[in-house]
VOTI-434316 format. One record per residue (C-alpha): x, y, z. Coordinates in steps of 0.1 Angstrom, whole numbers, plus 5000, padded with zeros to 4 digits. Example, Ala and Ser with C-alpha at 12.3 -4.5 7.8 and 13.67 -1.06 7.14 Angstrom:
2
512349555078/513749895071/
REM end
This chain:
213
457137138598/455637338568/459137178548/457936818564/454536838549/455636978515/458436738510/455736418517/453836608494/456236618462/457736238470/454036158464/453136278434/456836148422/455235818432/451935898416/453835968384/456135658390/453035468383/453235538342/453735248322/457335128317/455634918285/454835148254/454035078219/456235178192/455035058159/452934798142/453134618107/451034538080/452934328062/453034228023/453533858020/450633648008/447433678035/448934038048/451433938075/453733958089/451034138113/452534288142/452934518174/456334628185/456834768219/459534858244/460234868281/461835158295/462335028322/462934708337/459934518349/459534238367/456234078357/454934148325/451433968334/450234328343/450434418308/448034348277/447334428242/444134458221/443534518187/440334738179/439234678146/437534848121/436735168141/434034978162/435635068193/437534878220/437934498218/439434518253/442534318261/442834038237/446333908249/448033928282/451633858285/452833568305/454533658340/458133708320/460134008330/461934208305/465034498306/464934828302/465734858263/464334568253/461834578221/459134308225/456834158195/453734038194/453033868157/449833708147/452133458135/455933358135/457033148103/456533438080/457133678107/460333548113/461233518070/460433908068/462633998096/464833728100/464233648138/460933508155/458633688173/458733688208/454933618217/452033458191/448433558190/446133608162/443633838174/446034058194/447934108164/445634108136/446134428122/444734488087/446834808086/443535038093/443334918125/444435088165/446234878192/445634948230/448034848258/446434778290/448034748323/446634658353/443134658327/443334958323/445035188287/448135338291/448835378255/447635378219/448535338182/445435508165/441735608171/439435318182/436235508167/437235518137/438335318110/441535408099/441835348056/442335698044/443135848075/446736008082/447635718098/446435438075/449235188073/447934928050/450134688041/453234938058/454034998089/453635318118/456235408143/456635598173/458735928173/461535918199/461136008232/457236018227/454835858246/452835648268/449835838257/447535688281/443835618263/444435888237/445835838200/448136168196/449136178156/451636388161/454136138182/454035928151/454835818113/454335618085/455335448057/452135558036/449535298027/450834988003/454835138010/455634738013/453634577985/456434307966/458634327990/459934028004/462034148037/462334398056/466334438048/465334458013/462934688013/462535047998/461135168027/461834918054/460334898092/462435098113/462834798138/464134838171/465435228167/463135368190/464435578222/462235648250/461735908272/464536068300/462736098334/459136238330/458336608334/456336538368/459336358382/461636608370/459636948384/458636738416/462436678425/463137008418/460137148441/461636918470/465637078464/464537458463/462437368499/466137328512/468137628495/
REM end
């Protein structure tokens, strides 16, 4: 009995920690053609999911806190590997990188490079690029008119920015440059590799095999 109640136990809190978003951010671009675009939010899905409608992104600008979710994706489902972006336009976007974007909003996606981006799901942030509270132009990770990326392997980070999982190009790294294949110090499109199975998931299994040695 005391092996029933454990094992109901564990398989819980593997569901509990199931409940992580599949969706996280992975960079974001300040671009250097005339106006500052292409602006942009890339983000992945390690996982496959079915509905993307539970998912949202807002931009917070200017260190003045949250601007809560600015764009909700449509109900489209997406792979596991897939990279997703969100421009705040897609003729220029698509002449820097040489493929359109895969979803269009203004707001959403109007980073001026010293600005964070929240993704919501279910209304509520799983993950962030940058602090909300604070305006980001001299900060470590001021990307004006570059670019910020997610390390591998890093991340969702829930509601809280965590420097450390990222890096940057350095403020102005793209100024003249014309694409991203051209450039000195390009956006490191797509590269990004997520997670293996999460550290609850992982010791939770493992609780629920020693229960049977």
């Amino acid at each position: 009995m005391r092996h029933l109640v454990m094992v109901v136990l564990a398989l819980s809190l593997v569901v509990t920690g199931a409940s992580a978003s599949d969706l996280i951010i992975t960079g974001a671009i300040d671009g250097p053609l005339t106006g500052g675009i292409p602006k942009a939010v890339e983000l992945m899905a390690c996982a496959d999911i079915a509905d993307l409608s539970i998912y949202g992104i807002g931009c917070a600008n200017n260190g003045g806190g949250t601007d809560g979710e600015e764009f909700t994706f449509p109900a489209d489902s997406a792979v596991e590997g897939q990279f997703i972006y969100l421009a705040s336009e897609d003729v220029e976007f698509a002449n820097f990188f040489g493929f359109a974007p895969d979803y269009v909003d203004y707001t959403a996606a109007g980073t001026n490079g010293d600005d964070a981006f929240e993704l919501f799901m279910n209304g509520v942030v799983v993950d962030v690029l940058g602090d909300i509270n604070v305006d980001g132009t001299g900060e470590p990770w001021d990307y004006l008119d570059g670019w910020a990326y997610r390390l591998d392997q890093t991340g969702p980070d829930g509601d809280t920015f965590v420097l450390a999982n990222w890096f940057f190009s350095g403020a102005n790294a793209l100024d003249g440059e014309l694409t991203n294949a051209t450039a000195a110090v390009p956006f490191p499109l797509g590269t990004y590799v997520c997670p293996s199975a999460s550290p609850v998931e992982e010791s939770t299994w493992g609780m629920v095999k020693a229960l049977y040695r």
